[in-house]
N, C-alpha and C positions, 0 to 999 in steps of 0.2 A: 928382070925379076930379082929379089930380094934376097940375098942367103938364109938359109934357115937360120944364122947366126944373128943375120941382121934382124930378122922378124921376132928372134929373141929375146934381143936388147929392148927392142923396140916395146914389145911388149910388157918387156921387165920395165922400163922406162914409165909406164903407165899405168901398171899392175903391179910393183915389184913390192910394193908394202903390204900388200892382201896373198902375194904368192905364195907357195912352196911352205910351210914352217918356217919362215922369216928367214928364206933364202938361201935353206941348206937342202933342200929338196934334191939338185943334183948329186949331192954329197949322198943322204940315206939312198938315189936309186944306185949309184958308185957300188956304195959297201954294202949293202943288203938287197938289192936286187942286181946282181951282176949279169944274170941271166938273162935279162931284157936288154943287153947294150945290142943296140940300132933295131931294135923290136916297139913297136907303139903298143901295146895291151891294151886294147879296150873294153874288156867283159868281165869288167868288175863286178858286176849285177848276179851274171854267172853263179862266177868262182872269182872269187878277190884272190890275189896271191898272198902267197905266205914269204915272209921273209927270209934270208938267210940265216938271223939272229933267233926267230922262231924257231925253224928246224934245229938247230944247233943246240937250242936250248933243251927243246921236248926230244930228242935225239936224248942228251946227256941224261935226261929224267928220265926216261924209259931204259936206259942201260942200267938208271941204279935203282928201280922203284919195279916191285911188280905188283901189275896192276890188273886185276882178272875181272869177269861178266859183272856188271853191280847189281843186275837181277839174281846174282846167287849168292848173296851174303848173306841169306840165314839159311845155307846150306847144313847140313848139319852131318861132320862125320863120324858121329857115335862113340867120337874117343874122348875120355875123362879131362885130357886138357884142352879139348877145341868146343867152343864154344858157337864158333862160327867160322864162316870161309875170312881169312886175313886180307888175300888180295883183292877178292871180291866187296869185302867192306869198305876198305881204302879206297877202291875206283868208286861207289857209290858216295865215299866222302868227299871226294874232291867234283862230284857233280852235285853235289846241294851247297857247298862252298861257290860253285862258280852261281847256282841260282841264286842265292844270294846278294854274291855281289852283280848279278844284275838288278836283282831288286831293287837295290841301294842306289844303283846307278841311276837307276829311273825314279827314284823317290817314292819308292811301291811300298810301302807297309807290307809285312809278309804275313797279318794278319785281313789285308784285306785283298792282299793278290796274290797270286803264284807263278811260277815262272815253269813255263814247258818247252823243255827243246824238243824243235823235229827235224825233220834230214830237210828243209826248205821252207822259201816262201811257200810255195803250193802248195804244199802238207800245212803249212800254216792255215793261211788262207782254206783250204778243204774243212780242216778240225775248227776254224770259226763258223765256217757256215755249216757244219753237219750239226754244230753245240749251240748256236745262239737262240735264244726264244724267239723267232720270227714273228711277233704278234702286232697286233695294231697296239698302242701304247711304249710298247717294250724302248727302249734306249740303250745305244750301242755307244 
């Protein structure tokens, strides 16, 4: 039987133009997934991992940014210079920022679609079919 070295090559041999990010795929799981060395993860579908550049990054942002509920930014605490919750507004800005740019991603008009995050597919999938006009006609 074959090395997994050999089945590698071999593969790369035949596949090596379509693989990996143009063949640095060993390299980003090296440096940003070190976690995984002699691990196969297969439950992307899951939970996709996060990488070490990720965490490192939103680590540093969350030490120098605060960021509080975004459902309480028109908090109101009855004093002459607050006008609203600050942390709470900022964390609601950076969630219409990020729907956004998935709008944009997807080529969505933000006049003609909207962008809803939920904790899943199945919250997804649930909130489509609890909302969709189920009717003879209708078009999904």
């Amino acid at each position: 039987m074959d090395s997994v070295e050999q089945r590698k090559a071999r593969f790369l041999s035949t596949y090596g133009a379509f693989y990996g990010y143009n063949g640095q795929i060993d390299d980003i799981r090296a440096e940003d997934f070190s976690r995984l060395k002699g691990v196969a993860y297969l439950d992307h579908a899951g939970a996709s991992l996060y990488s070490e550049t990720q965490l490192q990054e939103t680590m540093n942002d969350l030490s120098s940014h605060l960021l509080g509920n975004p459902l309480n930014r028109e908090f109101r605490l009855n004093l002459p210079s607050d006008s609203h919750n600050a942390s709470s507004t900022a964390a609601a800005n950076r969630i219409e920022a990020a729907r956004a740019m998935v709008l944009d991603l997807c080529n969505a008009p933000a006049g003609e679609y909207i962008c809803i995050f939920t904790s899943g597919a199945s919250a997804a999938l649930k909130l489509v079919g609890e909302c969709f006009p189920w009717r003879p006609g209708t078009r999904f």
